[in-house]
Each structure stands twice: as structure tokens, then as C-alpha cells.
Backbone as CSV, one residue per row, in Angstrom:
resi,resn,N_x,N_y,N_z,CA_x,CA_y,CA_z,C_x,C_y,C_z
1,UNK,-7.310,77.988,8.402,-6.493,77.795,7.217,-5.955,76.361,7.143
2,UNK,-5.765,75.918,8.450,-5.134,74.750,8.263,-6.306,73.691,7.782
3,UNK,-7.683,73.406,8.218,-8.638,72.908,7.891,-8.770,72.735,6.700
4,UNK,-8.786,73.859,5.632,-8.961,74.520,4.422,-7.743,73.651,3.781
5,UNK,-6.757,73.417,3.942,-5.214,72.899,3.362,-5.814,71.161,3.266
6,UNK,-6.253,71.126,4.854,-6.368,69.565,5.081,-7.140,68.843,3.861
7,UNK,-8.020,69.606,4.001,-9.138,69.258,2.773,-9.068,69.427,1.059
8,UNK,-8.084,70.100,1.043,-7.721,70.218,-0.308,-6.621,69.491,-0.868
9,UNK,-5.824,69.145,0.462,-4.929,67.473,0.220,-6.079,66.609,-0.138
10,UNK,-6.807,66.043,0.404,-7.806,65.365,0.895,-8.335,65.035,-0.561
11,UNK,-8.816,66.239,-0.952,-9.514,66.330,-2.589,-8.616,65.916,-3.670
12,UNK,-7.549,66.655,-3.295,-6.396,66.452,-4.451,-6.005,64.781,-4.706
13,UNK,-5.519,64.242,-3.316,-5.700,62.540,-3.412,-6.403,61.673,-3.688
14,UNK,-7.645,62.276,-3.544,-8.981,61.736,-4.101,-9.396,61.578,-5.910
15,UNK,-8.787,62.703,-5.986,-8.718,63.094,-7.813,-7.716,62.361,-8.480
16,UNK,-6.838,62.359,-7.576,-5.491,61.351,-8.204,-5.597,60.062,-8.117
17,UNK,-6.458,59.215,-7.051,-7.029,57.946,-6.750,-8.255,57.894,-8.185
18,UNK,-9.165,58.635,-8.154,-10.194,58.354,-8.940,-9.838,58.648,-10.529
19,UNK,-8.594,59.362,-10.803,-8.065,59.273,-12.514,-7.239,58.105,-12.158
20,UNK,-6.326,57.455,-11.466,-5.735,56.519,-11.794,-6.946,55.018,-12.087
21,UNK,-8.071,55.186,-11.312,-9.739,54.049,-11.105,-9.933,54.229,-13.010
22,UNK,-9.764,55.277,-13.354,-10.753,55.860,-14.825,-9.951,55.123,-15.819
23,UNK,-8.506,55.401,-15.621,-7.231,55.012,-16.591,-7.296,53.190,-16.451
24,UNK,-7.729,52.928,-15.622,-6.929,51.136,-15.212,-8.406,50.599,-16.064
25,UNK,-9.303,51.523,-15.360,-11.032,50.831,-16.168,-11.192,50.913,-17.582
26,UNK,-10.735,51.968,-17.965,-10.328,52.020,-19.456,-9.251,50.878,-20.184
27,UNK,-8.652,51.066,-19.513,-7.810,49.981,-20.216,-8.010,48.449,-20.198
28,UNK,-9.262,47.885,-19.091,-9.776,46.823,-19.235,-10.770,46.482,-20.108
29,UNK,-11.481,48.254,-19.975,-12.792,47.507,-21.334,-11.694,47.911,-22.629
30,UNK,-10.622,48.530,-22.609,-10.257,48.138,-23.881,-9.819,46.962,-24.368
31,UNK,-9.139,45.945,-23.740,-8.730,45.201,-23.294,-9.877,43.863,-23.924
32,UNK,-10.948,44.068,-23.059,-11.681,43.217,-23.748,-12.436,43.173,-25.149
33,UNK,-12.445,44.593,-25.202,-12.916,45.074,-26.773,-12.000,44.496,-28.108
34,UNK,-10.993,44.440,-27.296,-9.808,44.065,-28.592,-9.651,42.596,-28.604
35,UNK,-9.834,41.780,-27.107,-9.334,40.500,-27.166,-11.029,39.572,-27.160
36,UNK,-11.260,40.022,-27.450,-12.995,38.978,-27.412,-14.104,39.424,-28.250
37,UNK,-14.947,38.798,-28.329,-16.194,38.888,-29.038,-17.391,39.619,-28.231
38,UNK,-17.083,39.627,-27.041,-18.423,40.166,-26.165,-19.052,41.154,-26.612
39,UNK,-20.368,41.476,-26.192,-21.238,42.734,-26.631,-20.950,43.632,-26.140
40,UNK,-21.009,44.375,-26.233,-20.619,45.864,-25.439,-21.357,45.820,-23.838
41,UNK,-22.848,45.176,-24.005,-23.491,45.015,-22.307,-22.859,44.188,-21.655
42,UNK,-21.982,43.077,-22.065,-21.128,41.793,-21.509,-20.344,42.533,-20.903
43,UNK,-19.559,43.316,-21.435,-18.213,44.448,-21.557,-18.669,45.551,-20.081
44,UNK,-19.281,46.327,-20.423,-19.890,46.609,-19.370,-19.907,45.892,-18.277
45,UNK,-21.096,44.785,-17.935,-21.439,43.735,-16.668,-20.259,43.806,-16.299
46,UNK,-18.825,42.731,-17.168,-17.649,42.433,-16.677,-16.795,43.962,-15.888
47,UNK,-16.985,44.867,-16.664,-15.687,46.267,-16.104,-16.631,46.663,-14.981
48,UNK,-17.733,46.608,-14.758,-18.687,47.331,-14.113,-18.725,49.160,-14.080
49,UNK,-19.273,48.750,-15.492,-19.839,50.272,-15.926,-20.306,50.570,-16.654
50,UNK,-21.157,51.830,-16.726,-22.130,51.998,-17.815,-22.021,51.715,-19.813
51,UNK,-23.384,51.236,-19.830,-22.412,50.966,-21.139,-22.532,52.183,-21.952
52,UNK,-22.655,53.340,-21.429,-22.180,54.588,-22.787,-20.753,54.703,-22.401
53,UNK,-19.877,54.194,-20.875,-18.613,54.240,-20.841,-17.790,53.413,-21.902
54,UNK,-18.494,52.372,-21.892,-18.160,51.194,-22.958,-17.816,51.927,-24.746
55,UNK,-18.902,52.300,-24.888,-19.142,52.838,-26.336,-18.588,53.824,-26.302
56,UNK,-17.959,54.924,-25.276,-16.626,55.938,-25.545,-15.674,54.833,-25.791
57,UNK,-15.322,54.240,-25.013,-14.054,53.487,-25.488,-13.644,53.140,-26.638
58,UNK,-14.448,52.676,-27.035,-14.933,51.983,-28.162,-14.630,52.646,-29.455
59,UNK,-15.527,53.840,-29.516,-15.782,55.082,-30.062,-13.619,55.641,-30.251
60,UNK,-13.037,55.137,-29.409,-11.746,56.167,-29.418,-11.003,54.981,-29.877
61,UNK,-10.915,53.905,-29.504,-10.385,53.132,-30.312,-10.528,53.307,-31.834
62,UNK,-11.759,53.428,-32.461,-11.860,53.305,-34.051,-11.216,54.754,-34.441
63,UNK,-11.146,55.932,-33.468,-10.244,57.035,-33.853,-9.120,56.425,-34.221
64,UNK,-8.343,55.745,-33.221,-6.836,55.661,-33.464,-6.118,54.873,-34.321
């Protein structure tokens, strides 16, 4: 049981590390979406990430 606990801290910190990675990355390609001219693949290269991550962003910005 205790194994079982260890590991589900383990996961849980991991999930909370990797949404705070999602939130900070988001907010850089938004960041550049709003303050520059770059292409969306520039945008990408620079955040390092795919560019359909890019084009959600993107995509939710023109929602709001």
C-alpha cells in the first residue's frame, strides 16, 4: 500500500509539473502570436512545439 501511495504522489506531481510546462508554453506562443509577425512554423521552432499546438492557440485566441 505504501508503494501504491508513493507512486500516486509521484504521478500527481508529475501532472502538476507537466500542466504548469502546458500553461507557461501557452502563454509564450501566445505571446508571440500577439507581439510579432512570425509564421506559425517560426512560432513553433521558437516555443518548441508542434505546430498544430501553435494553431490551437491561435485558433482560441480568435475565440476570445
Amino acid at each position: 500500500m505504501a508503494y501504491e501511495a508513493s507512486l500516486k504522489a509521484k504521478w500527481d506531481t508529475q501532472n502538476a509539473f507537466d500542466s504548469v510546462r502546458r500553461e507557461t508554453t501557452a502563454q509564450i506562443v501566445k505571446n508571440l502570436l500577439l507581439s510579432t509577425n512570425f509564421s506559425v512554423e517560426k512560432i513553433a521552432s521558437l516555443a518548441i512545439v508542434p505546430v498544430d499546438f501553435v494553431l490551437k492557440v491561435k485558433a482560441e485566441l480568435k475565440v476570445k
